[in-house]
PyMOL Python script that loads the backbone (N, CA, C, O; Angstrom):
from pymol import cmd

cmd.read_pdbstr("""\
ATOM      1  N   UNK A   1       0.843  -1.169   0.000  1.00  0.00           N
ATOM      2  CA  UNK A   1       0.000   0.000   0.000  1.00  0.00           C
ATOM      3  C   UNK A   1       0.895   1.242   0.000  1.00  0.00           C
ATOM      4  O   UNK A   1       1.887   1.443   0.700  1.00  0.00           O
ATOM      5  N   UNK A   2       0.380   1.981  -0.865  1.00  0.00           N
ATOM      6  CA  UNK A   2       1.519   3.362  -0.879  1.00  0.00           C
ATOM      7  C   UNK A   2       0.667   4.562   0.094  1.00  0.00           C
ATOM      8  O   UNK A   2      -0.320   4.440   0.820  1.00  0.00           O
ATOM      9  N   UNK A   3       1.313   5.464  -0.164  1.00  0.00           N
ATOM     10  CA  UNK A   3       0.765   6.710   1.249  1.00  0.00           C
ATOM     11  C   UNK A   3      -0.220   7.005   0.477  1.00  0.00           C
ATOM     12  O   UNK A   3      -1.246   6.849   1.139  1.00  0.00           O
ATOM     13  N   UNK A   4      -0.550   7.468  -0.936  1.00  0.00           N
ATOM     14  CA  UNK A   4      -1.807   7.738  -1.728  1.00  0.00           C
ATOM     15  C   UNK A   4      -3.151   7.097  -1.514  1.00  0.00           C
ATOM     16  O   UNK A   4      -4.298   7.541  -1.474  1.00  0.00           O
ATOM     17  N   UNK A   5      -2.489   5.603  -1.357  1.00  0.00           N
ATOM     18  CA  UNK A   5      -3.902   4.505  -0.865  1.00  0.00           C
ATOM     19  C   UNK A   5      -4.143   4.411   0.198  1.00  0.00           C
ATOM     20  O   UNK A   5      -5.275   4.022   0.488  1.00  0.00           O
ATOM     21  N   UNK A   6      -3.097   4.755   1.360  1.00  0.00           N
ATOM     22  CA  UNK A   6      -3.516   4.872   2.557  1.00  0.00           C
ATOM     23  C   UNK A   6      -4.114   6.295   2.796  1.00  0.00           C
ATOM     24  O   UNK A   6      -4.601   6.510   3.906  1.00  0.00           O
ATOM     25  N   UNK A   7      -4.123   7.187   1.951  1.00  0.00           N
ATOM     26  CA  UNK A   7      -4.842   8.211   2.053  1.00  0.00           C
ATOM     27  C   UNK A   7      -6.377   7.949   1.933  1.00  0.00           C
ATOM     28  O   UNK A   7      -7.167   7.894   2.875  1.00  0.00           O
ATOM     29  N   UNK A   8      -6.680   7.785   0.509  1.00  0.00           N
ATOM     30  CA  UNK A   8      -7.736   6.780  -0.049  1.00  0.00           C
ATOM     31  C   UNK A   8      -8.395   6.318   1.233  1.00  0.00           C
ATOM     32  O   UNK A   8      -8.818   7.071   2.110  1.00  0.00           O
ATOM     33  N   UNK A   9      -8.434   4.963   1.244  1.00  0.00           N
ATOM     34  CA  UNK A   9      -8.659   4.325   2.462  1.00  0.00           C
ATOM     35  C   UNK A   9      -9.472   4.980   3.849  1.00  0.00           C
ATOM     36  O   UNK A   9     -10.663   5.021   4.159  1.00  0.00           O
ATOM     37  N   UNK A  10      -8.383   5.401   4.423  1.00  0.00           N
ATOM     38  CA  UNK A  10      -8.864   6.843   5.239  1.00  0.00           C
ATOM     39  C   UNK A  10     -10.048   7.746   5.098  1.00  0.00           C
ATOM     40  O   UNK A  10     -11.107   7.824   5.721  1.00  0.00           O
ATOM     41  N   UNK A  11      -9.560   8.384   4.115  1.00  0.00           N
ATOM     42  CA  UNK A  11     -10.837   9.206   3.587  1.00  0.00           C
ATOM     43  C   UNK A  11     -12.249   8.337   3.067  1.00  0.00           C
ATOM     44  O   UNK A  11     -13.361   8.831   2.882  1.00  0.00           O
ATOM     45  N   UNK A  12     -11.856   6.919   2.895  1.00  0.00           N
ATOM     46  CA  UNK A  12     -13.353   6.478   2.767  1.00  0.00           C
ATOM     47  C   UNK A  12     -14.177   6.149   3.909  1.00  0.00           C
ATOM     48  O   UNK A  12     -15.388   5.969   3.781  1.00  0.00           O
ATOM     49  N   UNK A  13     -13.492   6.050   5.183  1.00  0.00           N
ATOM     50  CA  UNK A  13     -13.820   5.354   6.174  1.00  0.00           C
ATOM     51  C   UNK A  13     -14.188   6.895   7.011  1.00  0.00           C
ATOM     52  O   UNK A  13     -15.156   6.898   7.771  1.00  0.00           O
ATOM     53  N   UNK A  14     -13.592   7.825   6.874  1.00  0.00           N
ATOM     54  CA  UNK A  14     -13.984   9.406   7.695  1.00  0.00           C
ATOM     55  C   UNK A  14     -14.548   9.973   6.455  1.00  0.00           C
ATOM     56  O   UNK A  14     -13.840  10.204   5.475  1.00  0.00           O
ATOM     57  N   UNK A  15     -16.057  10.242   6.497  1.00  0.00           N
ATOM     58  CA  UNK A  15     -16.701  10.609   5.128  1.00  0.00           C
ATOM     59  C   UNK A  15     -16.632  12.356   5.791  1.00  0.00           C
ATOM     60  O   UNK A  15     -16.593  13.136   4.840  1.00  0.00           O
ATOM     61  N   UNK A  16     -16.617  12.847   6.710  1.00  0.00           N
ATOM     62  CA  UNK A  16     -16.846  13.948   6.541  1.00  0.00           C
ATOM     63  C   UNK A  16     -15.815  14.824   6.645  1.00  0.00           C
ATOM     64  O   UNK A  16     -15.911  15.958   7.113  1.00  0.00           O
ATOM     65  N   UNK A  17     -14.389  14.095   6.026  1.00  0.00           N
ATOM     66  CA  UNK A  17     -12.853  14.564   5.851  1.00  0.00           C
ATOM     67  C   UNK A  17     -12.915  15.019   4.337  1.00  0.00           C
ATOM     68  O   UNK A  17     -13.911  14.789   3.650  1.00  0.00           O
ATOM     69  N   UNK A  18     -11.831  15.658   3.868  1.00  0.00           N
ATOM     70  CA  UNK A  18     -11.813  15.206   2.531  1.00  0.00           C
ATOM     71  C   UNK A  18     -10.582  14.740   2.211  1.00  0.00           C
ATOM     72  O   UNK A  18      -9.808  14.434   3.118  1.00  0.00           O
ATOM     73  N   UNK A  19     -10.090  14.573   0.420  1.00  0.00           N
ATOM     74  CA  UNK A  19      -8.876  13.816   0.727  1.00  0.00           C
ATOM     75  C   UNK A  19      -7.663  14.795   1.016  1.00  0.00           C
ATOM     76  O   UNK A  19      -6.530  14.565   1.438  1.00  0.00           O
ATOM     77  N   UNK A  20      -8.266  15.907   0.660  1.00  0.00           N
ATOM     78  CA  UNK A  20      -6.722  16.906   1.391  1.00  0.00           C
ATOM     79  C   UNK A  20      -7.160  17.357   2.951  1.00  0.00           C
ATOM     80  O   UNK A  20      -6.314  17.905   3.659  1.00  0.00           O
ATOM     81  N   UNK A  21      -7.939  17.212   3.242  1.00  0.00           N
ATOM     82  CA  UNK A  21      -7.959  17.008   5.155  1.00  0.00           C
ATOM     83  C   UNK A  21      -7.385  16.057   5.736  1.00  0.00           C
ATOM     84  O   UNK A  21      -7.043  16.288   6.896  1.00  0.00           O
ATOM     85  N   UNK A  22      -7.077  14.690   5.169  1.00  0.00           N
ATOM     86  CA  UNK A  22      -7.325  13.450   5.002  1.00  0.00           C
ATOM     87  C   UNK A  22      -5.214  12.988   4.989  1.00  0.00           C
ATOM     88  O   UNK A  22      -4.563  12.272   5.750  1.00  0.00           O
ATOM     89  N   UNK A  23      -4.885  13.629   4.034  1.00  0.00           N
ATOM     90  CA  UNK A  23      -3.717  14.001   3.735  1.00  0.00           C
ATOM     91  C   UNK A  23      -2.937  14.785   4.973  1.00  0.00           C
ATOM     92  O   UNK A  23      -2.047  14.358   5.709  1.00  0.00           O
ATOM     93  N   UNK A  24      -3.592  16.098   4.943  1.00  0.00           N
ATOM     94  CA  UNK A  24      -2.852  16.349   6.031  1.00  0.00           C
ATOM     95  C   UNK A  24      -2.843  16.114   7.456  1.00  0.00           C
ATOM     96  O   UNK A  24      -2.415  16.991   8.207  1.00  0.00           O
ATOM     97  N   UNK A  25      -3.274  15.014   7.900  1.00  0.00           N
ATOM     98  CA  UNK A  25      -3.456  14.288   9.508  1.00  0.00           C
ATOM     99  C   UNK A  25      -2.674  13.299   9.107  1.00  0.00           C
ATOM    100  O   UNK A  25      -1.932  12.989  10.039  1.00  0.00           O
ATOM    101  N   UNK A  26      -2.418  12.426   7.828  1.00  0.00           N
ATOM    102  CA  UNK A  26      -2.045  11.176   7.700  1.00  0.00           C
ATOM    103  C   UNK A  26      -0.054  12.094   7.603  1.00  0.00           C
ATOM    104  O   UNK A  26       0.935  11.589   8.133  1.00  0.00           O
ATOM    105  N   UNK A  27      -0.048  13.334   6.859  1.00  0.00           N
ATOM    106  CA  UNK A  27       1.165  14.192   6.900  1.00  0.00           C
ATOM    107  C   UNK A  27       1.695  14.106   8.399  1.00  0.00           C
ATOM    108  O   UNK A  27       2.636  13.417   8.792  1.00  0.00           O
ATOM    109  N   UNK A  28       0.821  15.026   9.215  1.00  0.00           N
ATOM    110  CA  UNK A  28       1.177  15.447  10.588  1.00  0.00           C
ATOM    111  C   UNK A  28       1.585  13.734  11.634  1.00  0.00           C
ATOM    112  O   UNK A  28       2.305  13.753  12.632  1.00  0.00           O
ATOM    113  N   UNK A  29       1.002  12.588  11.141  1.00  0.00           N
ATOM    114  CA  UNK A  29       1.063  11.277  12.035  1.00  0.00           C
ATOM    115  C   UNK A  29       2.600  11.245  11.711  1.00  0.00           C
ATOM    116  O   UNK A  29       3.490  11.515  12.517  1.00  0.00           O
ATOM    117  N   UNK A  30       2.808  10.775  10.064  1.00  0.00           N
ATOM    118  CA  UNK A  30       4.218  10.420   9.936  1.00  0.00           C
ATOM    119  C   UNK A  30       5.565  11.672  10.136  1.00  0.00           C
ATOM    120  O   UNK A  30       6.775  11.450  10.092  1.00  0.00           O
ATOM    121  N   UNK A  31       4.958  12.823  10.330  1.00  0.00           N
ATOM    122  CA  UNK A  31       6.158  13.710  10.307  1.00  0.00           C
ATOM    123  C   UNK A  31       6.415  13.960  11.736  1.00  0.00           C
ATOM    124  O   UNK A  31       7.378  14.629  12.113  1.00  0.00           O
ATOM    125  N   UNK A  32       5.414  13.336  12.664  1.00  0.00           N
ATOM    126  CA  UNK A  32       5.417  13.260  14.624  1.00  0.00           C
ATOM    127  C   UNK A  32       6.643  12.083  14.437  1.00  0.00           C
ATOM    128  O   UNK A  32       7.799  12.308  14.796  1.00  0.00           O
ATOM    129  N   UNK A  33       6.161  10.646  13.751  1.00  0.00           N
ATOM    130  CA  UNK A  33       6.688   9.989  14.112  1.00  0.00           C
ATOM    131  C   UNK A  33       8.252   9.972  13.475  1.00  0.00           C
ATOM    132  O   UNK A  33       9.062   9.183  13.963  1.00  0.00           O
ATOM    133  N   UNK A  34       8.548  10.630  12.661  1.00  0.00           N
ATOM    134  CA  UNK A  34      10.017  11.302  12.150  1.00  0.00           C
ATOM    135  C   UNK A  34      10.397  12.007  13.469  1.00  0.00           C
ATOM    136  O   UNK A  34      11.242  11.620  14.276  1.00  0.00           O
ATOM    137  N   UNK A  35      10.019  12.546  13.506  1.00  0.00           N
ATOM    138  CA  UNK A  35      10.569  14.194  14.658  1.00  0.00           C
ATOM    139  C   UNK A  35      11.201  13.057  15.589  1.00  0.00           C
ATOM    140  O   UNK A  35      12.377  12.694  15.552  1.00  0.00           O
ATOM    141  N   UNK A  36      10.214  12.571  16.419  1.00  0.00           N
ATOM    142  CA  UNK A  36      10.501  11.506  17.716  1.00  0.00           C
ATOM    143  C   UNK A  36      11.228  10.694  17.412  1.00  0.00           C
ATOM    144  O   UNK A  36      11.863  10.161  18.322  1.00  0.00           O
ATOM    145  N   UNK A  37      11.454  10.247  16.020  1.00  0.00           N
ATOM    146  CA  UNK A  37      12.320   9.300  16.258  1.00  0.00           C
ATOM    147  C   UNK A  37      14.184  10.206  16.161  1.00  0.00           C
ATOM    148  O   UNK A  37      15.144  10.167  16.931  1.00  0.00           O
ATOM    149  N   UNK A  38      13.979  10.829  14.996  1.00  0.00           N
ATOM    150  CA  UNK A  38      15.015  11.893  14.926  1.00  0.00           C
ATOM    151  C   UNK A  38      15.918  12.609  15.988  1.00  0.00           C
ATOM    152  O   UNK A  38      17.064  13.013  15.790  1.00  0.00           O
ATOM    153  N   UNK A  39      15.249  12.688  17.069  1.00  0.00           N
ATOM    154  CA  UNK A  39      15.152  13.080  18.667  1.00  0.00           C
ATOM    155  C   UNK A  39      15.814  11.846  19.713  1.00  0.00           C
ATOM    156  O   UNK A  39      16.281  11.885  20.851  1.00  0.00           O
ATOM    157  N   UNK A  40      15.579  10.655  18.629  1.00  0.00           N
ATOM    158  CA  UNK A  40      16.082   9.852  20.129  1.00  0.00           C
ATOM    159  C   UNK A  40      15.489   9.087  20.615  1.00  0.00           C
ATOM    160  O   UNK A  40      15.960   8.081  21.145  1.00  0.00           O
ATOM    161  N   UNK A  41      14.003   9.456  20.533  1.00  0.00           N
ATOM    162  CA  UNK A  41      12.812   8.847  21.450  1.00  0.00           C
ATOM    163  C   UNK A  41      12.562   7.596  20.454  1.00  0.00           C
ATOM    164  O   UNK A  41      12.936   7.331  19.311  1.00  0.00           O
ATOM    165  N   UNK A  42      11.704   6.910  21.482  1.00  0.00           N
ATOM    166  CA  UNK A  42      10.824   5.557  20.460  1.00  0.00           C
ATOM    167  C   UNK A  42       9.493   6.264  21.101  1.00  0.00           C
ATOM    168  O   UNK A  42       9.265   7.097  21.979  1.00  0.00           O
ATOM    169  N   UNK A  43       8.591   5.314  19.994  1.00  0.00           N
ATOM    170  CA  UNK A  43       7.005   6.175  19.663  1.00  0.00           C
ATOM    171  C   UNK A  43       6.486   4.242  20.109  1.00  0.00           C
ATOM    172  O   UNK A  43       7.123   3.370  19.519  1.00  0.00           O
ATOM    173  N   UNK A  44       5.645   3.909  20.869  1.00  0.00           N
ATOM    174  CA  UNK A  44       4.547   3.068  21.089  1.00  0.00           C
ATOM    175  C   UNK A  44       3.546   3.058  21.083  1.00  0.00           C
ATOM    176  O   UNK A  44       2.963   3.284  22.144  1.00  0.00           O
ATOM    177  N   UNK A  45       2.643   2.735  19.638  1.00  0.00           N
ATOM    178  CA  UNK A  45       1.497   2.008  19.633  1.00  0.00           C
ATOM    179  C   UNK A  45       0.984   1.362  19.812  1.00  0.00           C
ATOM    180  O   UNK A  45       0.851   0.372  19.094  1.00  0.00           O
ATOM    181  N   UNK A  46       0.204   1.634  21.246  1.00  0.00           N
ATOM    182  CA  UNK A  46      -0.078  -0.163  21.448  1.00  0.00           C
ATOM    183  C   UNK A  46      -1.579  -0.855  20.643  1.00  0.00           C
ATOM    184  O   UNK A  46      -2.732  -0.504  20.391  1.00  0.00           O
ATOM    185  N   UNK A  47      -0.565  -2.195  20.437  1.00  0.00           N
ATOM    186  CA  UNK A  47      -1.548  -2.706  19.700  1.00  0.00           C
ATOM    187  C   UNK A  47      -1.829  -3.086  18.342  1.00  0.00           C
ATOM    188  O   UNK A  47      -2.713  -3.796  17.863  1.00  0.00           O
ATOM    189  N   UNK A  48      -0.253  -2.038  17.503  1.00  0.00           N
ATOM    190  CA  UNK A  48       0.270  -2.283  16.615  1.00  0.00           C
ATOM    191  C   UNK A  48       1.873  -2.175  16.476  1.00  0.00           C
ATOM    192  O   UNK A  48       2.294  -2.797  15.501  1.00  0.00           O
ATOM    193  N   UNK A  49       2.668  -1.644  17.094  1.00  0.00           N
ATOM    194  CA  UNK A  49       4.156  -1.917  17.174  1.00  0.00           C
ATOM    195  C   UNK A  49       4.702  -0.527  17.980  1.00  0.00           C
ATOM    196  O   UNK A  49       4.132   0.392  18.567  1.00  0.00           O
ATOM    197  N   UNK A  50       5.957  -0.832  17.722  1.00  0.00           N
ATOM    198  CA  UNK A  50       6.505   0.474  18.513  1.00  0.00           C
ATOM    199  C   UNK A  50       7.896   0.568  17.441  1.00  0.00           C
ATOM    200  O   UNK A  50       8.271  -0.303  16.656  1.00  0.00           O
ATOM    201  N   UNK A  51       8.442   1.774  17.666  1.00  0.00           N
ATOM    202  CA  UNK A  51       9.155   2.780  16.702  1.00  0.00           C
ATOM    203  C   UNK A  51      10.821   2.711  17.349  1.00  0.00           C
ATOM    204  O   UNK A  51      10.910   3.217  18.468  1.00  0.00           O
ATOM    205  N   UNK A  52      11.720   2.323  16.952  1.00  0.00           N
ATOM    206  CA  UNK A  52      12.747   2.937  18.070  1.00  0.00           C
ATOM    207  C   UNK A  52      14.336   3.023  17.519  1.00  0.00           C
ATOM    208  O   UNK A  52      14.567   2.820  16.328  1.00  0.00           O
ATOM    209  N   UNK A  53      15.106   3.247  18.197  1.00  0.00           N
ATOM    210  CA  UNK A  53      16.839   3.795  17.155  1.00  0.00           C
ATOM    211  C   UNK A  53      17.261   2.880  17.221  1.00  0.00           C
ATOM    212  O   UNK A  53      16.913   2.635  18.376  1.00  0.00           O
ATOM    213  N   UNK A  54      18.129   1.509  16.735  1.00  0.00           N
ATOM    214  CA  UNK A  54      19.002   0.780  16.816  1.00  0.00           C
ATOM    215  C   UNK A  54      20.255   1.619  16.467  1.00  0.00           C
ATOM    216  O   UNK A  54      20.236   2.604  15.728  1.00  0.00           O
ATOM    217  N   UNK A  55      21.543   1.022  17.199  1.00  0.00           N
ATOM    218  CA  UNK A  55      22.854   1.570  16.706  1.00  0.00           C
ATOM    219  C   UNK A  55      23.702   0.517  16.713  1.00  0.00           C
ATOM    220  O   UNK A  55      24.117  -0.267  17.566  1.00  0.00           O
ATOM    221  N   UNK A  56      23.926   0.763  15.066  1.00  0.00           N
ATOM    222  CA  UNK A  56      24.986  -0.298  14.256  1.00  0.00           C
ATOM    223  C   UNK A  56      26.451  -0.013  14.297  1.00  0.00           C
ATOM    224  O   UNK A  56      26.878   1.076  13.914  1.00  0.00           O
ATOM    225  N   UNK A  57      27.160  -0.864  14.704  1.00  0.00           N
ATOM    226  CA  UNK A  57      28.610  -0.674  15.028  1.00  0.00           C
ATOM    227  C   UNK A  57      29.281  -0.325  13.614  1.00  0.00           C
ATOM    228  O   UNK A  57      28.870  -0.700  12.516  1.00  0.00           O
ATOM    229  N   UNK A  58      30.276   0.385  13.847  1.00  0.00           N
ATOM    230  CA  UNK A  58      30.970   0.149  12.457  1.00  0.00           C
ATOM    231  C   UNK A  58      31.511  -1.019  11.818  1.00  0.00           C
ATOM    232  O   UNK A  58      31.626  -2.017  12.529  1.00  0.00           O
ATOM    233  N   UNK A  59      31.923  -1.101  10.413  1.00  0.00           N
ATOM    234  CA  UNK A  59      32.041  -2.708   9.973  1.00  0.00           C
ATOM    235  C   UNK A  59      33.123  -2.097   8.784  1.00  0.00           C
ATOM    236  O   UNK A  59      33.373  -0.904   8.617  1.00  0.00           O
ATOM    237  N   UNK A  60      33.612  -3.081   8.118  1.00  0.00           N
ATOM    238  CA  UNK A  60      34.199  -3.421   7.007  1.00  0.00           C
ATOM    239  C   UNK A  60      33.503  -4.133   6.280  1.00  0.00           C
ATOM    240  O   UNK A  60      33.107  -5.261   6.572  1.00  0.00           O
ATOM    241  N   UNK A  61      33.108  -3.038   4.408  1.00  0.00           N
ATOM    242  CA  UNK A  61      32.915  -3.686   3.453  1.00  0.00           C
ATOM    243  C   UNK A  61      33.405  -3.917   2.719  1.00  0.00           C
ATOM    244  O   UNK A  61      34.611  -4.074   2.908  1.00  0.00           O
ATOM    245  N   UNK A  62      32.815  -4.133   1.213  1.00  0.00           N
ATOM    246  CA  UNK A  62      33.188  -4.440  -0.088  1.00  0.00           C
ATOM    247  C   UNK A  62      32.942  -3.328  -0.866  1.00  0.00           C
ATOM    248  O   UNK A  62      31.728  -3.146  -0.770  1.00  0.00           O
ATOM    249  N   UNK A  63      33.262  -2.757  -1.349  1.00  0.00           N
ATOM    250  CA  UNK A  63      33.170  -2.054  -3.062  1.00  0.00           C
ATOM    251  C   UNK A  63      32.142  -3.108  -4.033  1.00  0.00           C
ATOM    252  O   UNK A  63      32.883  -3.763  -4.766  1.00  0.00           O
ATOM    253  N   UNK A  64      31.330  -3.307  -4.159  1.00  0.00           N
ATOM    254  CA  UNK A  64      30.954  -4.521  -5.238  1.00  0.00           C
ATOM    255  C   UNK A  64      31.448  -4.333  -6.782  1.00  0.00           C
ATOM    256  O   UNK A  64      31.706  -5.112  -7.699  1.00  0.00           O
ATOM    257  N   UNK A  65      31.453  -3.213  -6.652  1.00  0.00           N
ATOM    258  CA  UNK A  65      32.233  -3.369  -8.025  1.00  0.00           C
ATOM    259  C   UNK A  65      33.793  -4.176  -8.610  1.00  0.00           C
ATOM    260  O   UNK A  65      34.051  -5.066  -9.421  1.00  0.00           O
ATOM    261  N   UNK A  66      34.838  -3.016  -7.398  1.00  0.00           N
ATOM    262  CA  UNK A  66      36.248  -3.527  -7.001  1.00  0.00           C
ATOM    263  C   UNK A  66      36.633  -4.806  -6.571  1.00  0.00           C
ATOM    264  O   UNK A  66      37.500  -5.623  -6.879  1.00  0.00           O
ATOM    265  N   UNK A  67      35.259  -4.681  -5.361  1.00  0.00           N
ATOM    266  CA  UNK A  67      36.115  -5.888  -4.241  1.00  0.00           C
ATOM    267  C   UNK A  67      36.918  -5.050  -3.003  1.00  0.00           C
ATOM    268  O   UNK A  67      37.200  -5.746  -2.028  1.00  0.00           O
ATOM    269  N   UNK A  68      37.220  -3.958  -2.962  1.00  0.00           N
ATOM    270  CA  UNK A  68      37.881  -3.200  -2.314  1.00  0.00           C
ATOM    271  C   UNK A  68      37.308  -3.072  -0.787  1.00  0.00           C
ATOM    272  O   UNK A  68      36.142  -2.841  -0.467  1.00  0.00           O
ATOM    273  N   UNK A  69      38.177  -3.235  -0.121  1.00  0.00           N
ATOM    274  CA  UNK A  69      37.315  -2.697   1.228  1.00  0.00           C
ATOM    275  C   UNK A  69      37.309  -1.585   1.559  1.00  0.00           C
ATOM    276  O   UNK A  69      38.255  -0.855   1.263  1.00  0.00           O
ATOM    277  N   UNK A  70      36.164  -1.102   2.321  1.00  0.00           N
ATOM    278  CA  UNK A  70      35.132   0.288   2.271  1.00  0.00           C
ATOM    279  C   UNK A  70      34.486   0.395   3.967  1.00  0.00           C
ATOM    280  O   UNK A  70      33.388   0.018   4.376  1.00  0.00           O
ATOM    281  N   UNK A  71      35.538   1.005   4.674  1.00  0.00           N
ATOM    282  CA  UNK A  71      35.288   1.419   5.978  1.00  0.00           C
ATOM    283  C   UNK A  71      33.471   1.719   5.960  1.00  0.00           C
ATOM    284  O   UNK A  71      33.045   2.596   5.208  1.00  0.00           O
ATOM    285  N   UNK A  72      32.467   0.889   6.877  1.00  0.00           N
ATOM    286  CA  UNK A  72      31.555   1.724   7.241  1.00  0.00           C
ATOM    287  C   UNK A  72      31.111   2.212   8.424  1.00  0.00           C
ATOM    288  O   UNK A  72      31.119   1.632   9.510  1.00  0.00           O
ATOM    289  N   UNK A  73      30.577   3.713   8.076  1.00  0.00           N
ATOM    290  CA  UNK A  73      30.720   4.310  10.089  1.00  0.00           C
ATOM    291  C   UNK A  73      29.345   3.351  10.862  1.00  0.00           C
ATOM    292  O   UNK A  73      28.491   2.603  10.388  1.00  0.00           O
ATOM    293  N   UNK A  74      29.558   3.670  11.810  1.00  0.00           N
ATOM    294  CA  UNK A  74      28.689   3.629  13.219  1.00  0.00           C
ATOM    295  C   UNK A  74      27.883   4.431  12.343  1.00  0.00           C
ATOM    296  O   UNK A  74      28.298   5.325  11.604  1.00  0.00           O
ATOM    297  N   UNK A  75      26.102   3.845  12.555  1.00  0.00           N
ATOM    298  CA  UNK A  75      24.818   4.535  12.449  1.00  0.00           C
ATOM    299  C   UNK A  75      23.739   4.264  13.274  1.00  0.00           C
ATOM    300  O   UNK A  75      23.333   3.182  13.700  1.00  0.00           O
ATOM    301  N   UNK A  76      23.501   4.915  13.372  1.00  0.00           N
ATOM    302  CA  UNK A  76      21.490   4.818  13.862  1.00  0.00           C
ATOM    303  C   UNK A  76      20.387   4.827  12.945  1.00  0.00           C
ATOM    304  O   UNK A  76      20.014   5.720  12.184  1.00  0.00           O
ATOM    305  N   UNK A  77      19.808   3.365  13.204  1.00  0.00           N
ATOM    306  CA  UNK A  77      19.027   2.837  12.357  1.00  0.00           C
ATOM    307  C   UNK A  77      17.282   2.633  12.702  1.00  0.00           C
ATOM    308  O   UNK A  77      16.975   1.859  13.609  1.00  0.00           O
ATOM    309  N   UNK A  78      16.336   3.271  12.031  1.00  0.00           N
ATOM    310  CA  UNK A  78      15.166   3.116  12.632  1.00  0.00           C
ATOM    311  C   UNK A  78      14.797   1.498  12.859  1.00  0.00           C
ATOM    312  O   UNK A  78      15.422   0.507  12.480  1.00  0.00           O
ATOM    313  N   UNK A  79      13.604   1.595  13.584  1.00  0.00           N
ATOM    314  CA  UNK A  79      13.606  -0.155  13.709  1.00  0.00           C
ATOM    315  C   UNK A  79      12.203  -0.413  14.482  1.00  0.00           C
ATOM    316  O   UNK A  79      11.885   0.131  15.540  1.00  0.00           O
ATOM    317  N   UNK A  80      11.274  -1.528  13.611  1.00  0.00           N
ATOM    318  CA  UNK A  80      10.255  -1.186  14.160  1.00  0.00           C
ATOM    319  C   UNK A  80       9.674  -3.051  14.497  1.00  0.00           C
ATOM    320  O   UNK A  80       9.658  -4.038  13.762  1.00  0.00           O
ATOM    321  N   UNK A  81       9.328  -2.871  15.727  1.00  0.00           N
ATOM    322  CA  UNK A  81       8.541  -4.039  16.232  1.00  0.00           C
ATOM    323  C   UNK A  81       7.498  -4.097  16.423  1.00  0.00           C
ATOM    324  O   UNK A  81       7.073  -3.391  17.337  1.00  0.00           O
ATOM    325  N   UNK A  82       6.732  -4.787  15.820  1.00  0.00           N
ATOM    326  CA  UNK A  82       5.274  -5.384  15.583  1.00  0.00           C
ATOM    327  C   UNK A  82       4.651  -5.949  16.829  1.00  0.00           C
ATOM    328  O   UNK A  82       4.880  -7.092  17.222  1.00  0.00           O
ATOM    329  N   UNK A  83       3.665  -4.896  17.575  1.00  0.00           N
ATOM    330  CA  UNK A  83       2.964  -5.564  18.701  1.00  0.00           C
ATOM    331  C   UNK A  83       2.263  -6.617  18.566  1.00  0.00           C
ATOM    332  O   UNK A  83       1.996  -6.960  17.414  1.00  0.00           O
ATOM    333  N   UNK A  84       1.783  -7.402  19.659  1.00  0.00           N
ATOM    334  CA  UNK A  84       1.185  -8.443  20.169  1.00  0.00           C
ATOM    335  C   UNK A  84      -0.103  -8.960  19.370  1.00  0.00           C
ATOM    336  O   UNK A  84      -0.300 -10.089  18.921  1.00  0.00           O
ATOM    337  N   UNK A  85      -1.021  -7.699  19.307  1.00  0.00           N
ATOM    338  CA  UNK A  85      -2.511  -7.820  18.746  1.00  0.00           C
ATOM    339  C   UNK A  85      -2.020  -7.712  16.682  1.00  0.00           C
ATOM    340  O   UNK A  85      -2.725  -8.382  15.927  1.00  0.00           O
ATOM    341  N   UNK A  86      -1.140  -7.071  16.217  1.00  0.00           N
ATOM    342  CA  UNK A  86      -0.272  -7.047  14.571  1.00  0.00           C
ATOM    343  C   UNK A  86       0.059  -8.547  14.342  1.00  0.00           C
ATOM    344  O   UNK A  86      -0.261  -9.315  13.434  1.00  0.00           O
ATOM    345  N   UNK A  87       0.897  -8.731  15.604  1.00  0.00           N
ATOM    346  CA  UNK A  87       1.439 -10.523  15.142  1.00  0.00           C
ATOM    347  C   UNK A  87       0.462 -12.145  15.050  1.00  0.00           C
ATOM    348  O   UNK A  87       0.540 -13.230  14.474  1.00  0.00           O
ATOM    349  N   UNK A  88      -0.617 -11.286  16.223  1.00  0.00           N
ATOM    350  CA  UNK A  88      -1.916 -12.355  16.336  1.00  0.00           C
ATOM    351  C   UNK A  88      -2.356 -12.113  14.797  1.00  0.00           C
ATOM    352  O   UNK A  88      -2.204 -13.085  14.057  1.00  0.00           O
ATOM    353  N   UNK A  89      -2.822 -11.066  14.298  1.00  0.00           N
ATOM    354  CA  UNK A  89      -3.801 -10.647  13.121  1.00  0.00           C
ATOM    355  C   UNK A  89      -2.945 -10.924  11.754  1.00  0.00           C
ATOM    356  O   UNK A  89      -3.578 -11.205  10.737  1.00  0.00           O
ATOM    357  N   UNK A  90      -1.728 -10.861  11.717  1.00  0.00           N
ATOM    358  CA  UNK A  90      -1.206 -11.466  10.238  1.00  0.00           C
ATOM    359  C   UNK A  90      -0.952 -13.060  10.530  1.00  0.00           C
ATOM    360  O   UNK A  90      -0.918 -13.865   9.600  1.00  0.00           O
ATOM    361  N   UNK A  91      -0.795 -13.411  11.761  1.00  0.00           N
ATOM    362  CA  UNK A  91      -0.608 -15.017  11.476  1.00  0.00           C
ATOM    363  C   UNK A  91      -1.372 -15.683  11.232  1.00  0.00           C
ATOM    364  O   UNK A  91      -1.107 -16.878  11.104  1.00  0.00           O
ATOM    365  N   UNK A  92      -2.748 -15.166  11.048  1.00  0.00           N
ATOM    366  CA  UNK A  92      -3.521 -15.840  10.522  1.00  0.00           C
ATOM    367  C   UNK A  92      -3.523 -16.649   9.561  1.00  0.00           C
ATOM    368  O   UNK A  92      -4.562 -17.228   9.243  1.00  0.00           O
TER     369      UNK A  92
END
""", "prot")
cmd.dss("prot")
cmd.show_as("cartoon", "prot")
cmd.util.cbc("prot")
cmd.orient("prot")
């Protein structure tokens, strides 16, 4: 599903939104959950997952082209775990 259809979607289910009302709440959800994560914080939904920073050590790669090895730094990586009531409902 892309953000267009999850717009869609939305707006069919809140009839008295429209799709640019619709747009900008579905804007303001994902640009909260940027900020917070950007910040440091993890974001918990319960009921569908929670949001939070992993930090990846630095490593040694490859060039794929060369073969060459290619220092990579230390990062912070978003990372998201799928709550309890998400993991019941897709294992279906």
């Amino acid at each position: 599903m892309t953000k267009a259809e999850l717009i869609e979607r939305v707006s069919e289910q809140i009839h008295t939104l429209t799709k640019r009302q619709t747009e900008i709440i579905v804007n303001a959800v994902f640009n909260s959950i940027k900020d917070t994560l950007a910040n440091g914080e993890k974001i918990e939904i319960r009921g569908f997952g929670s949001f939070r920073l992993r930090q990846r050590r630095s490593r040694e790669g490859r060039n794929p082209k060369t073969g060459s090895p290619v220092a990579v730094p230390a990062k912070r990586v978003p990372f998201f775990k799928a709550g309890k009531e998400l993991k019941e409902l897709v294992d279906h």
